[in-house]
C-alpha positions as CSV (number, residue, x, y, z in Angstrom):
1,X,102.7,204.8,-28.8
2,X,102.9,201.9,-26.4
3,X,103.8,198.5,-26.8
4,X,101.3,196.8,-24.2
5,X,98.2,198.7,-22.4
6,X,95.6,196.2,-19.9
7,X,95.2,195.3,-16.4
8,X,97.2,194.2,-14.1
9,X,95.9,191.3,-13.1
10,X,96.0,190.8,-17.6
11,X,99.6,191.8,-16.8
12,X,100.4,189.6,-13.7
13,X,98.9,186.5,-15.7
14,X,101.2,187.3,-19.1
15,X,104.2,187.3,-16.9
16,X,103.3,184.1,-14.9
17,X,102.7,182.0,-18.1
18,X,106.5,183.8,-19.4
19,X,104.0,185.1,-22.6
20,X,105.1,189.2,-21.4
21,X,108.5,189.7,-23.4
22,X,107.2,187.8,-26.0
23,X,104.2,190.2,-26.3
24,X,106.1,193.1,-26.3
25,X,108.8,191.8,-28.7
26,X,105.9,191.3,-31.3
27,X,104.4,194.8,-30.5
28,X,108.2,196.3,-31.1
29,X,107.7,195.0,-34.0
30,X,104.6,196.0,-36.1
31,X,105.7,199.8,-34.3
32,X,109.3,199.8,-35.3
33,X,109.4,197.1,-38.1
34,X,112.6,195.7,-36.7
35,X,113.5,193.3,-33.5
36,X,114.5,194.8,-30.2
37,X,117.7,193.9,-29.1
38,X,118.1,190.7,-27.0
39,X,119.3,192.6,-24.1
40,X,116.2,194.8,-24.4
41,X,113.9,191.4,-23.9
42,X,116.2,190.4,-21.2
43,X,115.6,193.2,-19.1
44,X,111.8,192.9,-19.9
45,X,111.9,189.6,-18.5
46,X,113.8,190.7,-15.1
47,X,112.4,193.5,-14.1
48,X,108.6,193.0,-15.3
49,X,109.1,190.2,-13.4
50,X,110.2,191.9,-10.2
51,X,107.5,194.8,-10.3
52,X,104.6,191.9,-11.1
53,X,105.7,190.2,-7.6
54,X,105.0,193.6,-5.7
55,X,101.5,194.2,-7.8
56,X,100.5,190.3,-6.6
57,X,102.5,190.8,-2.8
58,X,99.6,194.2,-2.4
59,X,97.3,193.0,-4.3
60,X,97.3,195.4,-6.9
61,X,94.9,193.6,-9.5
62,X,92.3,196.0,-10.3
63,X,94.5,198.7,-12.0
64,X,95.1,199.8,-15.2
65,X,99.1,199.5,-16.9
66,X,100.9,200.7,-19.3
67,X,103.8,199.4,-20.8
68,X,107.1,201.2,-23.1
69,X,104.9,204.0,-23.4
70,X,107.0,206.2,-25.9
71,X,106.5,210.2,-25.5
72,X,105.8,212.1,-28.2
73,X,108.3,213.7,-30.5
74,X,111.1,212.3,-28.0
75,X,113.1,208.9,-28.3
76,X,112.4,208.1,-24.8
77,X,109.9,205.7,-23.4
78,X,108.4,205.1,-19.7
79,X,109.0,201.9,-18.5
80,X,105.7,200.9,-16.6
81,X,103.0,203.3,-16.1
82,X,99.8,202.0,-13.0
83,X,96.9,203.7,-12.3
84,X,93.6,203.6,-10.0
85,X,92.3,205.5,-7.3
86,X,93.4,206.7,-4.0
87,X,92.7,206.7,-0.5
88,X,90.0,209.6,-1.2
89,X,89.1,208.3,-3.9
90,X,90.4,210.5,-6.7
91,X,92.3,209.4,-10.1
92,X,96.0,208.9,-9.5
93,X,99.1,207.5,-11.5
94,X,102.1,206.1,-10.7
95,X,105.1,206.2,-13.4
96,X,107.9,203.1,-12.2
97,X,111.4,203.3,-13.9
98,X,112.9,199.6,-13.9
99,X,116.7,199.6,-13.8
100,X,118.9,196.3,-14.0
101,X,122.1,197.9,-11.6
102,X,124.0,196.6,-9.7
103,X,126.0,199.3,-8.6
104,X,127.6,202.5,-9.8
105,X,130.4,205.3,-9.0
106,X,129.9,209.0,-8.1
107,X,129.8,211.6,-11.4
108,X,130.9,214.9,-11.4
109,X,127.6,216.0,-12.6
110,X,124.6,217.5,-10.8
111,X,122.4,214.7,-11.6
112,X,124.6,212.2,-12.8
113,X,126.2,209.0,-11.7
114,X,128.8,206.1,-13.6
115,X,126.5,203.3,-14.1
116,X,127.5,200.3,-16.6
117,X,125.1,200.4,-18.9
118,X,125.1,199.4,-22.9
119,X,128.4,196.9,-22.3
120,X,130.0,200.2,-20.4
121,X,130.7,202.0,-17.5
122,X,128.3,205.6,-18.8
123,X,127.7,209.0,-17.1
124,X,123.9,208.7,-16.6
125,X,121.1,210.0,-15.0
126,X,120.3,209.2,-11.5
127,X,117.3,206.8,-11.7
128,X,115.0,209.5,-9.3
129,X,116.2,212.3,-11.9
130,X,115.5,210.5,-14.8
131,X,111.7,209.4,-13.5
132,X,111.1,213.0,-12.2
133,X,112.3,214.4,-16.2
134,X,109.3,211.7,-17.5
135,X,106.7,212.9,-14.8
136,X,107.6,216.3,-14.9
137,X,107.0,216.3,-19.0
138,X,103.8,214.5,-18.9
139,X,102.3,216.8,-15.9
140,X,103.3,219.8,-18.8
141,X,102.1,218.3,-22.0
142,X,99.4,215.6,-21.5
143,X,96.2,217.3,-20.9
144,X,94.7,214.1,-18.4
145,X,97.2,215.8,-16.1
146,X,96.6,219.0,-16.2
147,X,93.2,219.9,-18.0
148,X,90.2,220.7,-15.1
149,X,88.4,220.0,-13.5
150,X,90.5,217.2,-12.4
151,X,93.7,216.1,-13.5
152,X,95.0,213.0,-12.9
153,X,97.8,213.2,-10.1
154,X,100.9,211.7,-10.9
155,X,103.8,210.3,-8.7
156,X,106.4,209.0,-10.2
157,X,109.7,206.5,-8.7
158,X,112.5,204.2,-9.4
159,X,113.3,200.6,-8.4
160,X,116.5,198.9,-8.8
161,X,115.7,195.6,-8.4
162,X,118.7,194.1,-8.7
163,X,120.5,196.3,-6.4
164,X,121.6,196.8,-2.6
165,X,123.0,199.8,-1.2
166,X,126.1,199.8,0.5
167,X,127.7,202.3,3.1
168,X,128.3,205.6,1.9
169,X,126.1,204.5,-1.0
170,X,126.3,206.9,-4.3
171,X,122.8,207.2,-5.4
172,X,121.8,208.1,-1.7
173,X,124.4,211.4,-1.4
174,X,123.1,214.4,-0.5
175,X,123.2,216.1,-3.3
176,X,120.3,214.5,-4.5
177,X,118.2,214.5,-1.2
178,X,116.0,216.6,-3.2
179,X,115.1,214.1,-5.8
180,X,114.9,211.3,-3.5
181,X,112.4,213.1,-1.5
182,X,110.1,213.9,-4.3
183,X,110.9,210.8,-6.9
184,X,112.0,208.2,-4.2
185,X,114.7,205.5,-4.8
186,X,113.8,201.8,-4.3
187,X,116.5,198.9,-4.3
188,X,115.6,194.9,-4.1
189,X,115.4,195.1,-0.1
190,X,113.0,197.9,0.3
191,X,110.0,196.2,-1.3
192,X,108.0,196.4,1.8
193,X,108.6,200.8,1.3
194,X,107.8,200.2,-2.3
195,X,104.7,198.7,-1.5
196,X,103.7,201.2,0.7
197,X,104.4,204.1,-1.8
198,X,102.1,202.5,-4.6
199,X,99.8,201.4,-1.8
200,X,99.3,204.9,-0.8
201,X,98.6,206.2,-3.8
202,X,96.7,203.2,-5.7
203,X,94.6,201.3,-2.7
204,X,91.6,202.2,-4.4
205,X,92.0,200.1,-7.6
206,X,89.7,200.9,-10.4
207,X,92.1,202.0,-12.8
208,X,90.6,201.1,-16.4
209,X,88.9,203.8,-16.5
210,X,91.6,206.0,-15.9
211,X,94.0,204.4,-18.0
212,X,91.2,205.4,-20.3
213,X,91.6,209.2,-19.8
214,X,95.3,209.1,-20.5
215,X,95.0,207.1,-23.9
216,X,91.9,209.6,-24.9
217,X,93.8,212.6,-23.7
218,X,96.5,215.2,-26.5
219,X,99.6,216.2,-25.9
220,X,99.9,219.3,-25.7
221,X,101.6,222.1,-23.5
222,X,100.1,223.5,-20.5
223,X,99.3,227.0,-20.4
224,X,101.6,226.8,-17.1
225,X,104.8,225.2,-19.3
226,X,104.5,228.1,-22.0
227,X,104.0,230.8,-19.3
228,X,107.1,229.5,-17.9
229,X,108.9,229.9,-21.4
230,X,108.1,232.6,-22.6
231,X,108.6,234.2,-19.0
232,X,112.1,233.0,-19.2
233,X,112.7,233.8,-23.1
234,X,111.5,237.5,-22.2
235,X,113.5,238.2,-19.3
236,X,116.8,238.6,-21.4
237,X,117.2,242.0,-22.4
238,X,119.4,240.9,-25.0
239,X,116.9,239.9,-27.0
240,X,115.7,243.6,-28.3
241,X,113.8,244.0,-32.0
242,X,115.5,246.8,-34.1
243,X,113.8,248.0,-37.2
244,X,113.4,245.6,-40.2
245,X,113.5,243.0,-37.2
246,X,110.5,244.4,-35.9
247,X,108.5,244.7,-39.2
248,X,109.5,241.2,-39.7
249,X,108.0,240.2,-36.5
250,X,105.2,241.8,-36.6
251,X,104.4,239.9,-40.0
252,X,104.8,236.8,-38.8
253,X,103.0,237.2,-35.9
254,X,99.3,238.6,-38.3
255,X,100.0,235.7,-40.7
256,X,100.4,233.1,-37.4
257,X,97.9,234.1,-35.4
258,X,95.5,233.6,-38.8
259,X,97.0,230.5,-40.1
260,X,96.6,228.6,-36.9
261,X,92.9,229.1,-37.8
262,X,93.1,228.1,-41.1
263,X,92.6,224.9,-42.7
264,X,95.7,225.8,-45.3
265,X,98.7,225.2,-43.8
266,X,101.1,228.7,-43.9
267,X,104.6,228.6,-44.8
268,X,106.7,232.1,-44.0
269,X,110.3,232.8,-45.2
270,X,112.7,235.2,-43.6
271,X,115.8,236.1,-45.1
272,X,118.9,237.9,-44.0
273,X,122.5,237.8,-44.1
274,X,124.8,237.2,-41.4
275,X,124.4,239.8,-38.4
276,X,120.4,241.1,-39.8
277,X,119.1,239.2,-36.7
278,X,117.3,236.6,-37.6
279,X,117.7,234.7,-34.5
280,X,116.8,237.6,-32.5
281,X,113.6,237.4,-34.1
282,X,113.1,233.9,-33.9
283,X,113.7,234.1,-29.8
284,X,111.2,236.8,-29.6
285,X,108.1,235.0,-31.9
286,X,109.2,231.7,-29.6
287,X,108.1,233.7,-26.5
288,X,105.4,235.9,-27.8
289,X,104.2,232.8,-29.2
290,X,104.0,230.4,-26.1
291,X,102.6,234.0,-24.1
292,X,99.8,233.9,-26.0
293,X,99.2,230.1,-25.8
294,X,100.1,229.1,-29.2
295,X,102.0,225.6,-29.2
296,X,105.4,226.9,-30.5
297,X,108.4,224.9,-31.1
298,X,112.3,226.3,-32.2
299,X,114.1,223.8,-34.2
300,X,117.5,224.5,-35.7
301,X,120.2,222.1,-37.3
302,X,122.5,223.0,-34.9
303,X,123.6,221.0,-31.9
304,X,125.5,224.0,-30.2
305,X,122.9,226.2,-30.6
306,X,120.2,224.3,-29.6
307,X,121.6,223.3,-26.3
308,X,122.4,226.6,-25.8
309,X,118.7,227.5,-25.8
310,X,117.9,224.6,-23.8
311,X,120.8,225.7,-20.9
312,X,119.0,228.8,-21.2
313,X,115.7,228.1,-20.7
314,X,116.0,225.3,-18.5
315,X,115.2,221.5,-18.3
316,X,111.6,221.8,-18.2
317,X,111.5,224.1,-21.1
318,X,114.0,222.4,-23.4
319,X,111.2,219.8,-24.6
320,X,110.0,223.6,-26.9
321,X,113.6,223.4,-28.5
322,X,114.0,220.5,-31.0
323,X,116.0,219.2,-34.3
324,X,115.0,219.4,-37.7
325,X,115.5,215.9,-37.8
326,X,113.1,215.3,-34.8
327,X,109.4,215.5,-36.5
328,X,109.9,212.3,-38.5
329,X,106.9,210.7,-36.8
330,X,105.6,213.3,-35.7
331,X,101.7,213.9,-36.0
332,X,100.0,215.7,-38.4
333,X,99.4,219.6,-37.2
334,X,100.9,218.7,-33.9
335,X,102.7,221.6,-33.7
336,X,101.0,225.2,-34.2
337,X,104.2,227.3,-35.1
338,X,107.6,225.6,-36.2
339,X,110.3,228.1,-35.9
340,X,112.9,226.8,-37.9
341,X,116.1,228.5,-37.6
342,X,119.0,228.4,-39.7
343,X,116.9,227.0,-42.7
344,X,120.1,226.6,-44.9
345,X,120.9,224.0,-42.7
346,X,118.0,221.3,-43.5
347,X,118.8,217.9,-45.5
348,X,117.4,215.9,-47.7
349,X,116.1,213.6,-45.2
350,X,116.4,212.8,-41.4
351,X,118.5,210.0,-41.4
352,X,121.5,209.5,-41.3
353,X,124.4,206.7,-40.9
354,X,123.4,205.8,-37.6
355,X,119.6,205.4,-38.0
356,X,118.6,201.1,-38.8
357,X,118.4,200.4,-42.4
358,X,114.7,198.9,-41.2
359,X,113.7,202.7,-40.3
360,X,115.0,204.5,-43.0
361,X,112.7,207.1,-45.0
362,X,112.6,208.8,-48.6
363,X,110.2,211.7,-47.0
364,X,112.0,214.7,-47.9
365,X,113.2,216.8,-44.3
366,X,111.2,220.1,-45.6
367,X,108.1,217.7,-46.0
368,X,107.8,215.9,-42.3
369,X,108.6,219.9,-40.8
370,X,106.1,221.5,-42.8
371,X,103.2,218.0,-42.3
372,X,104.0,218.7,-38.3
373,X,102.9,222.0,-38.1
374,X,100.0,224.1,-39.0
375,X,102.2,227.4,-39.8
376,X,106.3,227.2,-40.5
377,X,108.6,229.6,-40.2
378,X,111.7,229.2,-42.0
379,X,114.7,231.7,-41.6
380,X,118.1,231.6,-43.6
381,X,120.6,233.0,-45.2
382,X,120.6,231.7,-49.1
383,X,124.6,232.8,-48.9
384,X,125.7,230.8,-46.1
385,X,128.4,228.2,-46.9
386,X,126.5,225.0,-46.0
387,X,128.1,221.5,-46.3
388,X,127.4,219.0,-49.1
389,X,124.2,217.3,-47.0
390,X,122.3,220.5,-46.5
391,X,120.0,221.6,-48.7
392,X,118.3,224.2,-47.3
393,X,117.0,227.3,-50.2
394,X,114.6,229.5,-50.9
């Protein structure tokens, strides 16, 4: 999903004649059925703004753009996305995260800082971490970045245009030298660097075409991504299958590797009391799975346990390791294998008291999981104590 998608000299006009924000407030709309917040069309104003003045300063007019482009199964969506060719002619992309800053404080965390944010000062990501998270996921999961014979590079940085460093400045410590290096940092007086950077890797124009090849491209995991999981997932000798787990196993793996080829979706149940293993088994399918290039996910109910999978496994992995709640508008079949673990722990549905009354659904939990994936795998225990809102049975 994405709410606007042209060129950017489309793009460069719409924001002269003020018509952007009021483009992408409608498209907001018919997506989410509800307004965005006026905040949220203030900062389209500034900072679409801002980056339009360094496409007209270079004369970046014959590109393609991309606009709130919202990943898939994920809340979280790219601020501006420009593409055409490079100097040597070959298909490149450039993802820009727009920040409104104005300054911010030092965090204890490795790639955090204290920005005010949301009407408060917030532990957030630092802007070069959270662009390399977006560029990072898309190089993993989109094939027009990673499918042969050739991808579509991507580059990927932030600009702050509202923002000057000072002495000592926070978001320039060492600490993230790293990040700066590969997912540079641009405030409001380093437009002439900015230009340069997109320059670089855009002074060949003709992106429509490959604006093209990302809106015709899937998303789904590179061979490379669940290599990398399964890798990790296998390397923990803790994770051993003892007798029934094994036979279990070894089940679900014949009746997944044949429904993923089968037009009828599969549904597998694995039961088991408290201790029997059942997470030991879901772990081992999850890498076994990815190994053999099977799109697997691993959802559970459980915060705790999930972001201890994710810790685990690592950033890049973690976007294998969801919530039940997190397939709501999901794709049909997107997934090949949901491993849902802890079963007893699904609700009715996947809202809750936090979610707008404008995006509320009736569709049963059980009923987006199982429309997600070609072949589920549910494993619970039908004795566990569950609170009132869980539903999950046999």
């Amino acid at each position: 999903m994405r709410l606007y998608i042209g060129s950017t000299g489309q793009f460069v006009s719409a924001v002269a004649h003020n018509q952007i924000a009021d483009r992408l407030k409608a498209a907001f709309f018919n997506y989410y059925r509800h307004l965005p917040s006026p905040g949220e069309i203030r900062s389209w104003r500034q900072s679409l703004a801002s980056v339009s003045q360094v496409f007209q300063l270079n004369n970046l007019l014959d590109h393609g753009i991309i606009l709130e482009y919202q990943i898939p199964l994920t809340s979280k969506r790219l601020d501006c996305l420009i593409t055409g060719k490079d100097g040597g002619h070959k298909d490149h992309a450039v993802i820009i995260e727009l920040k409104q800053w104005e300054s911010c404080k030092p965090s204890d965390g490795e790639n955090e800082v204290i920005s005010y944010v949301g009407g408060g000062e917030r532990e957030v990501l630092h802007p070069s971490a959270q662009v390399g998270q977006y560029a990072t996921y898309l190089q993993d999961v989109h094939t027009a970045f990673y499918e042969p014979p050739e991808p579509i590079t991507l580059s990927a940085c932030a600009y702050l245009h509202n923002y000057r460093f000072i002495p000592n400045e926070t978001l320039l410590q060492e600490n993230f030298a790293y990040l700066l290096a590969t997912y540079p940092l641009f405030s409001m007086d380093d437009v002439e660097p900015l230009s340069d950077f997109l320059k670089a890797r855009l002074q060949g124009g003709s992106g429509m075409d490959i604006l093209g090849r990302i809106e015709d491209g899937r998303y789904r995991p590179s061979k490379k991504l669940l290599d990398h999981v399964g890798n990790v997932i296998k390397g923990h000798p803790e994770y051993v299958l003892l007798d029934e787990q094994l036979v279990a196993y070894d089940r679900v793996m014949a009746s997944a590797r044949k429904g993923v080829g089968d037009r009828r979706k599969t549904v597998i149940i694995i039961k088991g009391g408290p201790g029997t293993g059942k997470s030991v088994i879901a772990i081992n399918l999850m890498a076994d799975l990815l190994l053999d290039g099977y799109n697997a996910h691993y959802a559970t109910g459980s915060k705790a346990f999930t972001e201890t999978l994710r810790k685990i496994i690592g950033n890049r992995g973690a976007i294998q390791f969801k919530y039940f709640n997190s397939y709501a508008a999901a794709n049909p079949d997107a997934v090949d294998v949901l491993i849902c673990d802890e079963a007893h722990r699904l609700r009715e549905t996947s809202q809750n008291r936090y979610t707008p009354k404008t995006e509320r659904s009736d569709v049963p939990q059980l009923q987006e999981l199982i429309a997600a994936a070609r072949v589920s795998v549910f494993l619970l225990d039908q004795d566990q104590v569950v609170r009132t809102e869980e539903v999950g049975s046999i």
